[in-house]
C-alpha positions as CSV (number, residue, x, y, z in Angstrom):
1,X,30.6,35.6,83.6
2,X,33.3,33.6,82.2
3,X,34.0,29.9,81.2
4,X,37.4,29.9,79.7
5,X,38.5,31.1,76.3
6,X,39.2,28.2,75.1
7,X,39.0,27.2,71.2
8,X,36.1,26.3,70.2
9,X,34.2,26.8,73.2
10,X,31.3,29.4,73.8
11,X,31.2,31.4,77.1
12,X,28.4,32.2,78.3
13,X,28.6,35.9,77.6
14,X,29.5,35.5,74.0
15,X,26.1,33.1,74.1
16,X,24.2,36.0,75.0
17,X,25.2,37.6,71.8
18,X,25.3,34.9,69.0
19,X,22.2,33.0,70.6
20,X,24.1,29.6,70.8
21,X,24.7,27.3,73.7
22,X,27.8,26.9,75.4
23,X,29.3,24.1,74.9
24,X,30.3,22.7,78.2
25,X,34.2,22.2,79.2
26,X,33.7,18.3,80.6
27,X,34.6,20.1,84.0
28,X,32.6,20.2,87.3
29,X,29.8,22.9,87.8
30,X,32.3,24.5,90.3
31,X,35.5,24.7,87.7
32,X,34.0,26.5,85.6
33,X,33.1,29.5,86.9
34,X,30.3,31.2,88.4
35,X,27.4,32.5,85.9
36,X,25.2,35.0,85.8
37,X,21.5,35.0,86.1
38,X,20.3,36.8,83.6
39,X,18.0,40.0,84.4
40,X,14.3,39.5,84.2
41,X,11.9,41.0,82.0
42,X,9.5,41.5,85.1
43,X,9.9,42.3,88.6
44,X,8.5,39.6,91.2
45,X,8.2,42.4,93.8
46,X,6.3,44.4,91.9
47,X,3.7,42.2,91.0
48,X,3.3,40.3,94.3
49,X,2.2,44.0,95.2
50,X,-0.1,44.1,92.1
51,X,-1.6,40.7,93.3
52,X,-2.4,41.7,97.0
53,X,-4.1,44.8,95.5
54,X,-5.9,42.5,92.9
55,X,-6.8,40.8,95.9
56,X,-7.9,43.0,98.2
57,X,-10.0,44.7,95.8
58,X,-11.2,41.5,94.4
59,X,-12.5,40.7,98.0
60,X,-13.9,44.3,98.6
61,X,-16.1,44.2,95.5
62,X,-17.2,40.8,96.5
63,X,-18.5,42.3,100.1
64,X,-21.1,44.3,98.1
65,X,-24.6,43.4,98.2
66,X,-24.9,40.1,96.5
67,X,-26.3,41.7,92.4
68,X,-24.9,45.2,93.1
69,X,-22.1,44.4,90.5
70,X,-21.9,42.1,87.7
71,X,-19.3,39.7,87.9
72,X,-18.2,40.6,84.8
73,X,-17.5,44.4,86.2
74,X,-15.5,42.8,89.1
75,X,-13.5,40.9,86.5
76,X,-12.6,43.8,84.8
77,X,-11.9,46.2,87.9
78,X,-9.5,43.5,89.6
79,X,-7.6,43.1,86.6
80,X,-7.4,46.3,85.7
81,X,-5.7,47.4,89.1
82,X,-3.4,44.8,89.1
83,X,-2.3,45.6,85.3
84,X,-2.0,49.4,86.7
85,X,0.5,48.2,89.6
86,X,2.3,46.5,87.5
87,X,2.6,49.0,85.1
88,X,3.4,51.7,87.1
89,X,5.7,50.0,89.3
90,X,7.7,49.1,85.6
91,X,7.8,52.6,84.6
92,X,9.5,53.4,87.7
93,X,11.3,50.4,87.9
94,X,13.1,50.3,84.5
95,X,12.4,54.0,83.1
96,X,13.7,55.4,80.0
97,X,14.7,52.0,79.2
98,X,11.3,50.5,78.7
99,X,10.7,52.7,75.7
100,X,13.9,51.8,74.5
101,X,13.2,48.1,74.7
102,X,9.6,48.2,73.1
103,X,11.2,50.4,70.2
104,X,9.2,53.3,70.6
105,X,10.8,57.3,71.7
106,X,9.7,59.5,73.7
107,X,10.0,62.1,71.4
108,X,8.9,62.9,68.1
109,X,11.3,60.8,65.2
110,X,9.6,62.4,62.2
111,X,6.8,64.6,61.6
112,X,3.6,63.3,62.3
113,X,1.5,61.8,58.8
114,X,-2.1,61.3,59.2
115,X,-2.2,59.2,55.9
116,X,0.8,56.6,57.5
117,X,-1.3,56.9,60.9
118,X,-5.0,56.0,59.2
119,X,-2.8,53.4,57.4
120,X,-2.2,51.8,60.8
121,X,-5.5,52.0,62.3
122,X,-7.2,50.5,59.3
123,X,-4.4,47.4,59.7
124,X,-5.7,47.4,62.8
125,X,-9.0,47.3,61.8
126,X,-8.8,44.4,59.6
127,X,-7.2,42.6,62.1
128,X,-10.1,42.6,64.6
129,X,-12.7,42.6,61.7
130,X,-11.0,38.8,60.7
131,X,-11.5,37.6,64.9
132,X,-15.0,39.2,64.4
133,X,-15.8,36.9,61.0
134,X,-13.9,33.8,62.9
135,X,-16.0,34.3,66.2
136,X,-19.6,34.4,64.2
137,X,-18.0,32.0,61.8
138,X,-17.5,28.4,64.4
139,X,-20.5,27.2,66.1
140,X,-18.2,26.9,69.3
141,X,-18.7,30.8,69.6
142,X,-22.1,30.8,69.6
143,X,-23.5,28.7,72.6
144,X,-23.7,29.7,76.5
145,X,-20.6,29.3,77.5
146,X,-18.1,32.5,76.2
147,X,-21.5,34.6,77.1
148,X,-18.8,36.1,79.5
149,X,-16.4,36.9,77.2
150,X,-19.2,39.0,75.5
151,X,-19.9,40.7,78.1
152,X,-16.4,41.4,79.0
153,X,-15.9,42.6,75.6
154,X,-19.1,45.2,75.4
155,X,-18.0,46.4,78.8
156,X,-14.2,47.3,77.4
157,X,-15.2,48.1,73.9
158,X,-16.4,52.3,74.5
159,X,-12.8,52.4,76.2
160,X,-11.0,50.5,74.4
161,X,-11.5,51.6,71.3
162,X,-11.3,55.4,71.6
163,X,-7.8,54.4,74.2
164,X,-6.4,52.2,70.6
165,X,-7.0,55.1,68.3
166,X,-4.9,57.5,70.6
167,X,-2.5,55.1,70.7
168,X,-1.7,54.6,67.3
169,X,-1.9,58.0,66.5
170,X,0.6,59.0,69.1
171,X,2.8,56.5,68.4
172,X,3.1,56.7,64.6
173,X,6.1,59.1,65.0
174,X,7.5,57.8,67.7
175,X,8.2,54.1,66.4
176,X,11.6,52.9,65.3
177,X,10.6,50.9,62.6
178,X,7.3,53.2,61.4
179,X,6.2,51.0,58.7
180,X,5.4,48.2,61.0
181,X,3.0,45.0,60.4
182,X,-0.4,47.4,60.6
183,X,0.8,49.4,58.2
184,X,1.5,46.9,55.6
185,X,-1.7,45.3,56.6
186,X,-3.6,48.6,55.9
187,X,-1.8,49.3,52.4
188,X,-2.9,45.6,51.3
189,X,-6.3,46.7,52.2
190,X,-6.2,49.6,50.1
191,X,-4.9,47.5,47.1
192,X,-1.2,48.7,47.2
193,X,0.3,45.4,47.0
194,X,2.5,43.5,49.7
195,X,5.8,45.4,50.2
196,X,9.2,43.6,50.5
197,X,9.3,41.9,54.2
198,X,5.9,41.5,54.6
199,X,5.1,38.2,54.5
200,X,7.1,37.0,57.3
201,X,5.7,40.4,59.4
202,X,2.3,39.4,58.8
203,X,2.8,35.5,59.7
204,X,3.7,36.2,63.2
205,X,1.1,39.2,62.9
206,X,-1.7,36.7,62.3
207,X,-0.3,34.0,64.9
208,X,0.1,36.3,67.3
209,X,-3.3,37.4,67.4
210,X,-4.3,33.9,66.9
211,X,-3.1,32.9,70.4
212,X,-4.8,36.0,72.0
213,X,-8.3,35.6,70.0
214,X,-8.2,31.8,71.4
215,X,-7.1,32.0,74.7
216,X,-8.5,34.9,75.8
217,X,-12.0,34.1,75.6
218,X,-11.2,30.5,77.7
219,X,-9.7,32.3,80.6
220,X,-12.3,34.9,80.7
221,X,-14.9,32.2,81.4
222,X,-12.6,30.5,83.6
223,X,-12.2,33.5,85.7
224,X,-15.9,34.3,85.2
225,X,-16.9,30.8,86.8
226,X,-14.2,31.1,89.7
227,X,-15.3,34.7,90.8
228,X,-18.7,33.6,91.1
229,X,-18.8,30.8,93.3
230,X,-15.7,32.7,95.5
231,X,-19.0,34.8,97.6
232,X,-20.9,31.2,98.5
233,X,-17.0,29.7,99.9
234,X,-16.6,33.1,102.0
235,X,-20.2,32.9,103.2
236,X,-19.6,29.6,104.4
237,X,-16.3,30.1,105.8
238,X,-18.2,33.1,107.8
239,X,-21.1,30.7,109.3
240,X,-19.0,27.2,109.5
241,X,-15.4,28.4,110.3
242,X,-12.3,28.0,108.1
243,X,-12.0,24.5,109.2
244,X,-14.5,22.9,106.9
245,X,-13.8,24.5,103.9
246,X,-10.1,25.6,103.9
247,X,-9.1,23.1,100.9
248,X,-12.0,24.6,98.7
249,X,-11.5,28.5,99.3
250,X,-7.8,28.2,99.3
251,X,-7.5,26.3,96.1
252,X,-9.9,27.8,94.3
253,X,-8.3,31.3,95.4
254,X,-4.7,29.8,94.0
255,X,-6.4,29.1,90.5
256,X,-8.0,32.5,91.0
257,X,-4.9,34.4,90.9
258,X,-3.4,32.3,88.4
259,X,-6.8,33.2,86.4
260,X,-6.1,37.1,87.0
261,X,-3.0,37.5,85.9
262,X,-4.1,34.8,82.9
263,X,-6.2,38.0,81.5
264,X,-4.2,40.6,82.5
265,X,-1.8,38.9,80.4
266,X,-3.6,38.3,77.3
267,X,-5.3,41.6,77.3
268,X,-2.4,43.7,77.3
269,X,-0.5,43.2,74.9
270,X,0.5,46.3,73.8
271,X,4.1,47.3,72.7
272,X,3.8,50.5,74.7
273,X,4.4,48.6,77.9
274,X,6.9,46.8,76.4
275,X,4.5,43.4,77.1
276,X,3.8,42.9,73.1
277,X,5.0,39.6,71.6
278,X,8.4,39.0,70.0
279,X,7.8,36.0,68.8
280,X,5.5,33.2,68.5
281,X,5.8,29.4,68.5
282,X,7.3,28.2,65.2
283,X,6.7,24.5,65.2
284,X,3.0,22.6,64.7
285,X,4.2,20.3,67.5
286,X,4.3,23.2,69.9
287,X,0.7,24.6,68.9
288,X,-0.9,20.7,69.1
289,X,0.2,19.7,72.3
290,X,-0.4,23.3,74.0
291,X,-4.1,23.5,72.3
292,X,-5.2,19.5,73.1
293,X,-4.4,20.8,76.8
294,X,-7.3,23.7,76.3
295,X,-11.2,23.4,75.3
296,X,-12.8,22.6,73.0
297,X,-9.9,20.2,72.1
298,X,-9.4,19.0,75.8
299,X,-13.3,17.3,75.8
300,X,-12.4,14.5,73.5
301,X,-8.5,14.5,74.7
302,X,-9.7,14.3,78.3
303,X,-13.1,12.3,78.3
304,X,-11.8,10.0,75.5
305,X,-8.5,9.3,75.6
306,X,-7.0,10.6,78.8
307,X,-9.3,9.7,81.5
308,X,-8.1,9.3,85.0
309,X,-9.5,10.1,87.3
310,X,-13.6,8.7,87.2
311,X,-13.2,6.8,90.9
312,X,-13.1,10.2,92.7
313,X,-10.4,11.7,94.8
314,X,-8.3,12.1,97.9
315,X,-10.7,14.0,100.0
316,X,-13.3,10.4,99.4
317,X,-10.1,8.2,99.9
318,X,-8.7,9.6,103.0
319,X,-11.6,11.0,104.9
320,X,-10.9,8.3,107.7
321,X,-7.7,9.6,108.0
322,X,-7.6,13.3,109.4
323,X,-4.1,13.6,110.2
324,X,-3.1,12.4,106.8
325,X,-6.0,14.0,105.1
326,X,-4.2,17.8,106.8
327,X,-1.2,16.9,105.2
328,X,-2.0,15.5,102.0
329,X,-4.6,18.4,101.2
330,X,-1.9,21.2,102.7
331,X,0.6,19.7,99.9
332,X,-1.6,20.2,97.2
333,X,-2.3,23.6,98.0
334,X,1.0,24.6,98.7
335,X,1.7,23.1,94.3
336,X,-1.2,24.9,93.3
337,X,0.0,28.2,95.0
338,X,3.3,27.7,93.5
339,X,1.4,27.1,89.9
340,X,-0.2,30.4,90.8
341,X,2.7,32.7,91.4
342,X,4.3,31.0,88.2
343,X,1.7,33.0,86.7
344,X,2.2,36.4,88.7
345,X,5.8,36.4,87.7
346,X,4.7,36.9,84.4
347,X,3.1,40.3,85.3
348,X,1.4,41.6,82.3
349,X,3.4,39.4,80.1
350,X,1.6,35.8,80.5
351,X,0.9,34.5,77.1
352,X,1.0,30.5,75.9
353,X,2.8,29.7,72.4
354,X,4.3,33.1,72.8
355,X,7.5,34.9,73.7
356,X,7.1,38.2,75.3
357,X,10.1,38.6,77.1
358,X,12.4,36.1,79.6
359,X,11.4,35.7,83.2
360,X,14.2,34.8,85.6
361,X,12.7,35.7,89.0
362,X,9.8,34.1,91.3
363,X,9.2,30.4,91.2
364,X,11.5,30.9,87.5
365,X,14.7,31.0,90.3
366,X,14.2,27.4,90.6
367,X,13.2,25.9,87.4
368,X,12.3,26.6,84.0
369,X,8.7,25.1,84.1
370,X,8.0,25.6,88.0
371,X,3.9,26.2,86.6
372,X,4.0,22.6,84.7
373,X,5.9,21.0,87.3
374,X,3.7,22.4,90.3
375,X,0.2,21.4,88.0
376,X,1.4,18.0,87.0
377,X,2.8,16.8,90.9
378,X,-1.1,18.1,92.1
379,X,-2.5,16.2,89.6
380,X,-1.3,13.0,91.0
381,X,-1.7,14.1,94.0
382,X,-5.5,15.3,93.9
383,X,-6.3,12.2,91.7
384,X,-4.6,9.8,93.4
385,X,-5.3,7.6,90.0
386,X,-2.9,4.4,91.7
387,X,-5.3,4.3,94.5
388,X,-8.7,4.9,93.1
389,X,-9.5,1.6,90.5
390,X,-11.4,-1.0,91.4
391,X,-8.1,-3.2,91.0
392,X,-5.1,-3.4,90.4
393,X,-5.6,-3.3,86.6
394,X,-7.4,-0.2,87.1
395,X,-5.3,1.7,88.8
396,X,-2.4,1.2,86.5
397,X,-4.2,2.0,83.4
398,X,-5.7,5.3,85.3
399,X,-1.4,5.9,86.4
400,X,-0.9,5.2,82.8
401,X,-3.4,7.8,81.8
402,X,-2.4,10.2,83.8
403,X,1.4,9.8,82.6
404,X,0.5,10.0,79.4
405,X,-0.9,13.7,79.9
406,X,2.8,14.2,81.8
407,X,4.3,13.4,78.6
408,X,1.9,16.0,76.7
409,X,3.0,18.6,79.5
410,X,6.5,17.2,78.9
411,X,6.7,18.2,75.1
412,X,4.7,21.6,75.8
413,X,8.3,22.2,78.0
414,X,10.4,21.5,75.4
415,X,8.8,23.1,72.3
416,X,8.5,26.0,74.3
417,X,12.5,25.5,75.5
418,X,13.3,25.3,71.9
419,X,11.6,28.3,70.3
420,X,12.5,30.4,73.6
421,X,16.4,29.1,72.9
422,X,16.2,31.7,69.8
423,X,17.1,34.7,72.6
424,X,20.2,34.5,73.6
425,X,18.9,35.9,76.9
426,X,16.9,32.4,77.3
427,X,20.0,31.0,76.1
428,X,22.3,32.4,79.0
429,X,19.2,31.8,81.5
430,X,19.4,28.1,80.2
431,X,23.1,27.5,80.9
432,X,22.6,29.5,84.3
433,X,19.8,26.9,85.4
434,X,21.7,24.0,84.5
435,X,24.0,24.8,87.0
436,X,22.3,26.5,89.6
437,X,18.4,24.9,89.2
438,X,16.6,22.4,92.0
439,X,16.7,19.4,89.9
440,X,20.4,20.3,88.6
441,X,21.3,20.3,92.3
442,X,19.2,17.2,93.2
443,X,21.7,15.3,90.4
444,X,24.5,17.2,91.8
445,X,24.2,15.6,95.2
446,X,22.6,12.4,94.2
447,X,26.1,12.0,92.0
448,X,28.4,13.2,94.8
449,X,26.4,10.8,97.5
450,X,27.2,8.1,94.9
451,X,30.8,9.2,94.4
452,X,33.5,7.1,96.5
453,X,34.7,9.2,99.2
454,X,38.0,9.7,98.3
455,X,36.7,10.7,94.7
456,X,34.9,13.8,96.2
457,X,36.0,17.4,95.7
């Protein structure tokens, strides 16, 4: 992985270490040398496996007698065999090295202290006490709709909780840095003062937790809703044929899986599995234009400001036309599936407004937002905003719309580019896409098509 060791110029490799960006030579792609994709923080493999398991047990509980199990029980047994794939198939896949990475030893460091250990817990404690006050605190939390989230959290809660004691009491001696966010949380609450450090510990502490105690509870309904209207598709698959409902099942099982590995993701964040957060989004520009995108913000964003799409959609436009109909409606599922396995190549590491580690592999081969690009093309696509107004008028301010909500997706990809630009493993991924991503190659051969021929290397 070289560029030249030129003065003043940055290879790639010493990139990696200092966490700049290369500054480019002026020459061709080509001249400069081949670079190296960096190594990904998951394995694609391995969870495509975990997501055909997810699936097949998803479908499996679904064949049960229609009230056997409560959906919220299937939610929680097709997650947790995906997230046990996936973390089984790390452990073998990376080995010593994962403990290594999350900071933690397999071995004792130090004797073990019950006094630093209780310390911990009761950091811990705090921690979920303050999502507790801020969850009986808003009125959003109290109305039908996170009644699945509840439910999903009194089902986990008598394993959970005994499972997070263990934890932090076997990893008290085992931790690199001992005296770690919970702890200094914990000695605040027993009225020991801050300690040197801890302000900036407990700042991403608090945002970290932030993004989990917000998100979670969304794509828990989310998954909730999409599990339970997945037995009426299948039933009518089985008495009409795929024919009549192929668009339906299949896209609603693409934002299915995207869903699964959604709460996978947020629920495991744990630093034994190396999956715990590193960082989280610095700037209030990246927080407002990733939270407008979610309820309860989205509601007056989208029915307010952002409204598209109130004429319908293709499947009313192009029901004359079956032929194009096929095509149209195969397109959109083959973005949404792509959107999916954006997701899946996250494994147990999905997580907006956070940075738990730099995917390379899957759809991330291609391009660095392969889940916004896939979601924003279906958008236009399912919407069809240029074709649905009443005139012409119409149908430019619904295109308008529509582009603006590009352009929120748009600065959700760079905020995100920007914080994620402080690894220098995101740094070396960055100058390996510009070179070797779809779009960079789309300008490659739209500028040697536009080069004259006897210009061309």
């Amino acid at each position: 992985m070289t560029v030249g060791n030129l003065k003043g110029k940055i290879s790639p490799t010493m990139a990696a270490r200092t966490g700049k960006r290369p500054v480019s030579s002026g020459k061709p792609a080509h001249d400069r040398g081949a670079l190296r994709k960096p190594d990904s923080a998951t394995n694609f493999g391995i969870n495509l496996v975990a997501l055909a398991v997810g699936l097949l047990v998803l479908y499996l509980l679904l064949q049960l007698r229609p009230g056997t199990l409560d959906t919220s029980i299937v939610l929680i047994l097709t997650c947790a065999s995906i997230a046990v794939i996936v973390i089984g198939g790390e452990r073998l896949w990376r080995g010593p090295a994962l403990f290594v990475a999350a900071g933690l030893s397999a071995r004792l460091l130090r004797p073990f202290s019950l006094k630093h250990a209780a310390t911990r817990v009761l950091g811990l404690g705090v921690t979920l006490g303050l999502i507790a006050l801020t969850y009986w605190l808003f009125p959003e939390y109290h109305g039908d709709f996170y009644e699945p989230f509840w439910r999903f959290l009194r089902l986990l809660a008598p394993g959970v909780v005994p499972a997070a004691l263990v934890y932090f009491l076997w990893s008290d001696a085992r931790l690199n840095e001992p005296d770690d966010v919970y702890w200094h949380l914990g000695r605040i609450a027993l009225g020991r003062g801050v300690a040197s450090g801890a302000p900036a510990l407990l700042r991403e502490h608090f945002l970290g937790w932030t993004v989990k105690a917000f998100f979670l509870p969304l794509m828990v309904v989310y998954l909730t809703d999409q599990i339970a209207g997945t037995p009426g598709l299948l039933a009518d698959v089985a008495h009409n044929g795929f024919g009549s409902t192929w668009y339906q099942l299949l896209l609603r099982s693409a934002y299915t899986v995207d869903l699964l590995f959604c709460v996978v993701g947020y629920t495991m964040t744990l630093r034994l599995f190396d999956s715990h957060i590193r960082s989280t989004e610095p700037t209030m520009l990246g927080w407002v234009v990733a939270l407008i995108c979610y309820q309860p913000f989205y509601s007056v964003i989208g029915n307010w400001y952002l409204r598209y799409d109130e004429s319908g959609e293709w499947l009313e436009i192009f029901s004359g036309y079956p032929t194009l109909s096929g095509f149209w409606g195969a397109f959109i599922i083959v973005l949404v599936i792509l959107y999916g396995l954006a997701t899946v190549a996250f494994g147990i590491r999905f997580s907006n407004l956070t940075h738990r580690g730099i995917v390379t592999t899957g759809p991330y081969r291609f391009t660095r937002h392969p889940a916004y690009v896939c979601k924003n093309l279906s958008w236009w696509l399912i919407s069809v905003p240029f074709l649905t107004g009443a005139d012409f008028g119409t149908g430019l301010r619904h295109c308008c719309l529509l582009g603006l909500l590009n352009t929120v997706y748009f600065l959700r990809a760079k905020t995100e580019e920007r914080h994620l630009s402080r690894d220098p493993v995101y740094v070396a991924y960055s100058e390996w896409m510009d070179q070797h991503g779809i779009f960079s190659r789309m300008r490659q051969s739209i500028g040697a098509m536009r080069r004259p021929a006897g210009k061309r290397s």
